[in-house]
N, C-alpha and C positions, 0 to 999 in steps of 0.2 A: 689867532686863527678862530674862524667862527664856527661854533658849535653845530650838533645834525640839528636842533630845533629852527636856528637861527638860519640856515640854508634853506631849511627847508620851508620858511614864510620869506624869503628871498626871492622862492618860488611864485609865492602868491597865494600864498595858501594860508588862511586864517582857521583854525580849527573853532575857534571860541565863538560863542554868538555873543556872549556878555560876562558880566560877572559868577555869573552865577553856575558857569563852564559847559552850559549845554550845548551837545554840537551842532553846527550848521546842518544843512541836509546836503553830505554825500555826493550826491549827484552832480551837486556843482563841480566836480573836479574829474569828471568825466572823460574821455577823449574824445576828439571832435568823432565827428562820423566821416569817415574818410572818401576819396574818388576814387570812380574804380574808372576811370578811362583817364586822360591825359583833357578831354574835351572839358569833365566838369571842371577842371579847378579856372579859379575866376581869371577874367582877361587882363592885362597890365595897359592897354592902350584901344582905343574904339575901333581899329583894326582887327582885334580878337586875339592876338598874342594871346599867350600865356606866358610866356619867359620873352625876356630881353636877350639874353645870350645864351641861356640853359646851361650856362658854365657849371662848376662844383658849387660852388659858394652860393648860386641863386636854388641848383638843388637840394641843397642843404636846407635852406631857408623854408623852404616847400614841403619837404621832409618834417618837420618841428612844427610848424605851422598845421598843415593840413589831416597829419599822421598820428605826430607824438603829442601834440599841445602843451600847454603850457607849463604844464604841471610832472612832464615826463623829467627823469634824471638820468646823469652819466656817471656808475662809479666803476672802478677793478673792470676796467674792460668791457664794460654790460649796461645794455640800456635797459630803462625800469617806468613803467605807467603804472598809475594809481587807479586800478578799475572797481567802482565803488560796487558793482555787481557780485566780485568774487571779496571783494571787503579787504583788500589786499595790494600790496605793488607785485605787478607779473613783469617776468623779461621779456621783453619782445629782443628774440634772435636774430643773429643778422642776416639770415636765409627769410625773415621775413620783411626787414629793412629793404633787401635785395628786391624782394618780391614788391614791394610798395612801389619803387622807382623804375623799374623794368616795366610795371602798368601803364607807365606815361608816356612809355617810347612814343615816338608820332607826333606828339604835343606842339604846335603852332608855334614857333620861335619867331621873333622881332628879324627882318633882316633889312631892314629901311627900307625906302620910295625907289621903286624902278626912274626911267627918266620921263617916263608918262604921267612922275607922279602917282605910282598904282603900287599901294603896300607890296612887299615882299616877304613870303609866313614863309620857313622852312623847316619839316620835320623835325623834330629832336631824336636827334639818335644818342647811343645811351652807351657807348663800350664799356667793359669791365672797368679798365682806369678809372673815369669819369664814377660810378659808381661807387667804387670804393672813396676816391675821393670827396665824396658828396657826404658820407658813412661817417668819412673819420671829421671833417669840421662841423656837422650836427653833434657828432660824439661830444666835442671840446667845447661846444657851445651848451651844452647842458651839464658840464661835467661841473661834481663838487666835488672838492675834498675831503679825505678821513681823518678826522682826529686824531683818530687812535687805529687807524687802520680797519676798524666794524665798523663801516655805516648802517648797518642793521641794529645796532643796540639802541635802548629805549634810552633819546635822548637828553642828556643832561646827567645820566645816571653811571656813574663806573661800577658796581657788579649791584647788578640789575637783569631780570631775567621778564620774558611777557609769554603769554599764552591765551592767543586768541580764538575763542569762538564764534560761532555764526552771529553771534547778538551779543555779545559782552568779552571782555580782553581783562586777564588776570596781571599785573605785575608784581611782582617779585622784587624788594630790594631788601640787601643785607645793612642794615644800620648800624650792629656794632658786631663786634666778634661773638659765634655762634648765638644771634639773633636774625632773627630773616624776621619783614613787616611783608604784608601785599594790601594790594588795593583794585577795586572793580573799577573799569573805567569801561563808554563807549568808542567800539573803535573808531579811528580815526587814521587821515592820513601819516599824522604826524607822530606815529608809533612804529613807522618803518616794518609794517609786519610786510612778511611777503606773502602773496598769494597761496604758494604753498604750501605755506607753514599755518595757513588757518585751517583749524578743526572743525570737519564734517562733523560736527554736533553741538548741541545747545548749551547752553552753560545752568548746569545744575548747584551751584552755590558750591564754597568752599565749607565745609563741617568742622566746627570745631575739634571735634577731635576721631579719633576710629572708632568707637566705640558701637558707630551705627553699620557699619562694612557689612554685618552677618545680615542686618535684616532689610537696607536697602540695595544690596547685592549679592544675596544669598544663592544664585547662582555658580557664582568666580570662588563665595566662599568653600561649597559642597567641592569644585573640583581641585582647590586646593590641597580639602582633605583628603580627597582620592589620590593625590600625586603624592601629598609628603605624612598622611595622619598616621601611616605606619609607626614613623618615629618620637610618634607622641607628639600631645599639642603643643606643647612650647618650641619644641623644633619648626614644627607645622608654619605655629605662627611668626615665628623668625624668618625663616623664610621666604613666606607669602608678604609680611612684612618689609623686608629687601629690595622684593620686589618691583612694590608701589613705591618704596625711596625715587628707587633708579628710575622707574616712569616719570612721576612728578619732576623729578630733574632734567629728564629727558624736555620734555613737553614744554618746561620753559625755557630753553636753551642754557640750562646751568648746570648738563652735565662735569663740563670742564672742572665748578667747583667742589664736585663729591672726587675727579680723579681716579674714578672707577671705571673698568669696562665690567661687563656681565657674562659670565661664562658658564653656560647650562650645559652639564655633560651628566651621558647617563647613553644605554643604548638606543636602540629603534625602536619604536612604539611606547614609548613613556608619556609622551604628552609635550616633549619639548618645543615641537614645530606649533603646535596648538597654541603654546603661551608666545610666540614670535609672531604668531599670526594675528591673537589679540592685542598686541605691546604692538603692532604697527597700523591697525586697521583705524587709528584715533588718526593716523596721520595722512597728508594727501602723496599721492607715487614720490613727486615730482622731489620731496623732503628727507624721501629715504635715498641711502648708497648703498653699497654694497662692495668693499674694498678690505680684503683682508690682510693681518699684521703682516705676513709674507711679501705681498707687494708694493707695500709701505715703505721698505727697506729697499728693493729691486729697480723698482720703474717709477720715473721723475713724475709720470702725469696720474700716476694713482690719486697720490693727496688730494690732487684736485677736486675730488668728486665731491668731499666736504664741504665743500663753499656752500652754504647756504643748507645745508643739509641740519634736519634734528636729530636722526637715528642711523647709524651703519649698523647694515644687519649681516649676518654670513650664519646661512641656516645650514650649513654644513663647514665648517672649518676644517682644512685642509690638513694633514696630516705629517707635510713638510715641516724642517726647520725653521723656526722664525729667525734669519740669521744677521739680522740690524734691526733694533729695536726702537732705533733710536727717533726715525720718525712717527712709529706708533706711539711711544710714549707721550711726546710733544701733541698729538691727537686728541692724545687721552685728556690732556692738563690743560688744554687751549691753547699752548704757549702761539709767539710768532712762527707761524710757517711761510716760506716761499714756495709758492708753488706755480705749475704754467700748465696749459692746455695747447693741444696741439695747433701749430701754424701759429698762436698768440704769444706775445709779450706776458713774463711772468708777471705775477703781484703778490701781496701777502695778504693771509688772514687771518682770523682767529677762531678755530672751528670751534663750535659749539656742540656738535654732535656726541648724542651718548652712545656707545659702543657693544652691539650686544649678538654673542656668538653661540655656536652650538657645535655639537659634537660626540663623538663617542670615543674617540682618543683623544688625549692633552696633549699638543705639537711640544716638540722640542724647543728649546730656546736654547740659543748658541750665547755662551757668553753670555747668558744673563745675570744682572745683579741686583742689589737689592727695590733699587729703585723700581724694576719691570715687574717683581714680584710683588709687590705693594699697589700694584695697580687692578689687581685683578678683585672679586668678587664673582665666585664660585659655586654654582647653586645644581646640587645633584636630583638628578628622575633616577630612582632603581626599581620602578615598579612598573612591568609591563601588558598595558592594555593590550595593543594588538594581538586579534586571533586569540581573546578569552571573552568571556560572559561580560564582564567590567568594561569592555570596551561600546561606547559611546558618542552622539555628535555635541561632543561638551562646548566646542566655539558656537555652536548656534544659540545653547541656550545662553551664553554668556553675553551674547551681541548687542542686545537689548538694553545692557547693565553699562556698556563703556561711559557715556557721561559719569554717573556714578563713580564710576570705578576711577576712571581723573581726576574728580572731583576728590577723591579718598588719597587718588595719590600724591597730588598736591600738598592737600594738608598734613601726609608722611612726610615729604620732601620740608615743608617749613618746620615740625618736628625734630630735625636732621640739628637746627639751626645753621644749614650748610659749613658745617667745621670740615670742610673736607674729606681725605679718604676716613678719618676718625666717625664721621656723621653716619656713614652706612653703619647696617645692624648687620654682623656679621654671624652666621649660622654655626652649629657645631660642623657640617658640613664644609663648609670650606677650609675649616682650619682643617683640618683631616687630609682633605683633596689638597692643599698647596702645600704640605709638606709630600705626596706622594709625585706631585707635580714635581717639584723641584726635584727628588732626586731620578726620574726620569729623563730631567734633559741635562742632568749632570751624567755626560759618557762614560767618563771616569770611573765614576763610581757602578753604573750599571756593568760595566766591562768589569768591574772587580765582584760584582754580585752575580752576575751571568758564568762570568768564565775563569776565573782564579781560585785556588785551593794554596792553603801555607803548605811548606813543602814536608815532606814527611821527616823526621828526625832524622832516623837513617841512611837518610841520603847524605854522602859528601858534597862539600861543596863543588865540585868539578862536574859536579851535577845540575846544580843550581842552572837556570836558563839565562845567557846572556842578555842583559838590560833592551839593548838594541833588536832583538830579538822579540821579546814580546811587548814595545812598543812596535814591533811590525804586525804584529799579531794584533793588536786592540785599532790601528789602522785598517786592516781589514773589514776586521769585526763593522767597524765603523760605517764601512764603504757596504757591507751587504747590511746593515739594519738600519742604513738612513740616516747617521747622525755624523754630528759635525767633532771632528777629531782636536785634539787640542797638541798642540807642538811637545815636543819628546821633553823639553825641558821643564814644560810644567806639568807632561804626565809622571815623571819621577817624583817632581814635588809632592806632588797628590797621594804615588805611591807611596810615599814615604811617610806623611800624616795616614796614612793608613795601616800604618807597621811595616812596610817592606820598603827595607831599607835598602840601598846599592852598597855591595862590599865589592872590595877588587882581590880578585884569588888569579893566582896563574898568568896575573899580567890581563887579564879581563872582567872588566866589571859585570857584574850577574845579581840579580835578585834573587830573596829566598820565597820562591815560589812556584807552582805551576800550574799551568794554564792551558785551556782544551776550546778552542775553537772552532765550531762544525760550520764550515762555511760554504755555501750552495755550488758544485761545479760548473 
């Protein structure tokens, strides 16, 4: 099977001028400039036709030819132009497909010689059918294949990461275990970037190392220390350090290999939304999503919004149960996903997106195990601006600083040597918050912290509360604070690694405990 380099000069597209690997000029790959009436496109016979028969097949050809050009492709559903303008492949949707071919209604059709010999033109009419079918053979006429299922990765390359700029494109490749190499290159076609994954800003050099963070972005540095220098610098800088991991990995599409999502909790007015505001403002709308772990698990056309996506944000994280983890995780890790969009034929992908949340409660997790807890990295705000002196417009002065600031997180991110969830810098902060995490969406255990007492000595056993009993009780408990209940036989278990044991007195099993429930009427 032939590789995305090899497709993609299939096309017609030579990036190289010579040895020496300077690129062509851009412009050559251009799309044509398209007609906006059915009259411009050229005649097929001195009659003035424009179509022969105006069937599917001829509008297809019309379509590719006059619209897409040469250089347009077909992958996962989606058509894709190389517009050297925005430095990038864009998708042209089918609502604008639609819109292209619907301009031509009218358009002179070949209908042969009356018997006077006097051409016969007859308007082309266009019904939905015809349409559509015109859609789907331009689709299969430009369509390439996936190797690997990412047509977007930097081809030739199996984990390999790029991040382009307005004027220069970083790449990312791992060469041996915990070693990451990169290289500058100018963009070009044949880097698969998409339009919207190019950075609105310049490319300010990779830095050797951090060492310069304070005084070529001394901005971002000062509000760091306002969010975390309470805890002292080394917390500070752990941190703020994290931070730029997750960016730079972000930015090159190799979140999947850190395995991290990023989870900023802390209340209102600490500065949270601030750093979500600057962590997305590097990137263009069309590359962020916004799908959180909850409907990951729920609803078949969430996942979808990753295709193509760098960053999911959810600047307020829902408070529900996360109660199937199982697609979020796969999210997290790139793995293969299936996924489909409405009215569409599913496909697969491999998201790249880094995942990064906020909040001021930590959701429940149903059934979570070790795997879903290992995905997180956990970064707390406890110090609140709002409605005090200290409060400030910290994103404006920082705005100025973003090249910089990716520029720094880059060279954190190759630092990392991407060894996976081990590469991130993990704060004392986190470790603190995921164990308080975890036993909050452990029910069990909060139902035994909230509402159980050992029983007093003096009580007889005939006292004791029947088992069935106050598993109805930690059910309810359940049902009014939100959380997801676990079946009687493995709340015993639980009770029992906790000291209460089930004994059978009187012909009925009972625990030695008691338990006070205040449940809302």
């Amino acid at each position: 099977m032939l590789n995305d380099a090899e497709l993609i000069r299939l096309a017609g597209i030579n990036v190289h001028a010579g040895a020496d690997g300077e690129t062509l000029d851009l412009s050559a790959y251009a799309p044509p400039i398209p007609p906006e009436t059915g009259n411009q496109l050229p005649a097929v016979n001195e009659h003035g036709a424009v179509f022969w028969r105006g069937d599917d097949s001829e509008l297809a050809d019309a379509l590719v030819t006059h619209w897409l050009g040469p250089y347009a492709v077909a992958t996962a559903g989606e058509v894709w132009q190389w517009q050297p303008e925005r430095r990038g492949w864009v998708r042209v949707t089918t609502e604008q497909l639609v819109s292209w071919l619907s301009s031509i209604a009218g358009a002179p059709v070949w209908g042969g010689l009356n018997r006077n010999e006097e051409p016969i033109l007859k308007p082309l009419t266009l019904p939905n059918a015809r349409i559509r079918g015109a859609i789907a053979i331009a689709y299969a006429r430009l369509h390439h294949d996936e190797e690997e299922g990412d047509w977007w990765a930097v081809p030739g390359l199996r984990k390999a990461g790029i991040v382009q700029f307005r004027d220069r494109a970083v790449i990312v490749e791992q060469v041996a275990g915990g070693r990451l190499r990169h290289r500058v290159v100018m963009p070009e076609p044949d880097l698969r970037v998409r339009a919207s994954s190019v950075l609105p800003a310049r490319f300010a050099g990779v830095p050797e190392d951090l060492s310069g963070l304070n005084d070529r972005a001394p901005a971002f540095a000062l509000a760091c220390w306002e969010w975390w220098g309470h805890h002292g610098e080394d917390e500070c800088n752990a941190r703020a350090l994290a931070i730029l991991e997750f960016l730079g990995a972000s930015v090159l599409g190799l979140a999947p290999m850190m395995a991290r999502a990023l989870m900023l909790y802390g209340p209102g007015g600490t500065g949270k939304s601030t750093l979500i505001e600057l962590l997305t403002r590097w990137c263009q709308p069309r590359a962020i999503c916004s799908v959180t772990p909850q409907e990951m698990g729920i609803n078949r056309f969430a996942t979808a919004q990753l295709d193509g996506a760098l960053l999911n944000v959810v600047d307020d994280l829902p408070a529900e149960p996360i109660k199937d983890a199982g697609a979020w995780k796969s999210s997290i890790t790139g793995g293969r996903m299936g996924v489909e969009r409405k009215g569409m034929d599913g496909f697969t992908i491999y998201p790249k997106a880094g995942h990064i949340y906020a909040g001021n409660r930590l959701p429940v997790a149903v059934r979570a195990n070790s795997g879903f807890w290992r995905r997180w990295l956990v970064i707390e705000y406890d110090r609140v601006f709002a409605g005090t002196s200290s409060d400030r417009d910290v994103l404006g002065a920082i705005e100025a600083e973003l090249p910089e600031i990716i520029a720094h997180a880059i060279r954190a991110f190759l630092n990392t040597g991407g060894r996976g969830g081990r590469g991130f810098t993990e704060p004392g902060c986190h470790r603190a918050l995921m164990g308080e995490w975890e036993t909050i969406s452990d029910s069990v255990a909060a139902f035994r912290d909230d509402c159980i007492q050992p029983v007093p000595e003096e009580w007889s056993k005939v006292r004791w509360p029947l088992r069935s009993e106050v598993h109805r009780a930690y059910k309810d408990w359940c049902d009014q604070v939100g959380r997801k209940s676990v079946s009687a036989r493995e709340f015993y278990a639980r009770l029992e690694a906790y000291g209460y044991s089930v004994i059978k007195y009187g012909g009925r099993r009972r625990l030695p405990l008691t338990f006070d429930v205040d449940l809302d009427s």
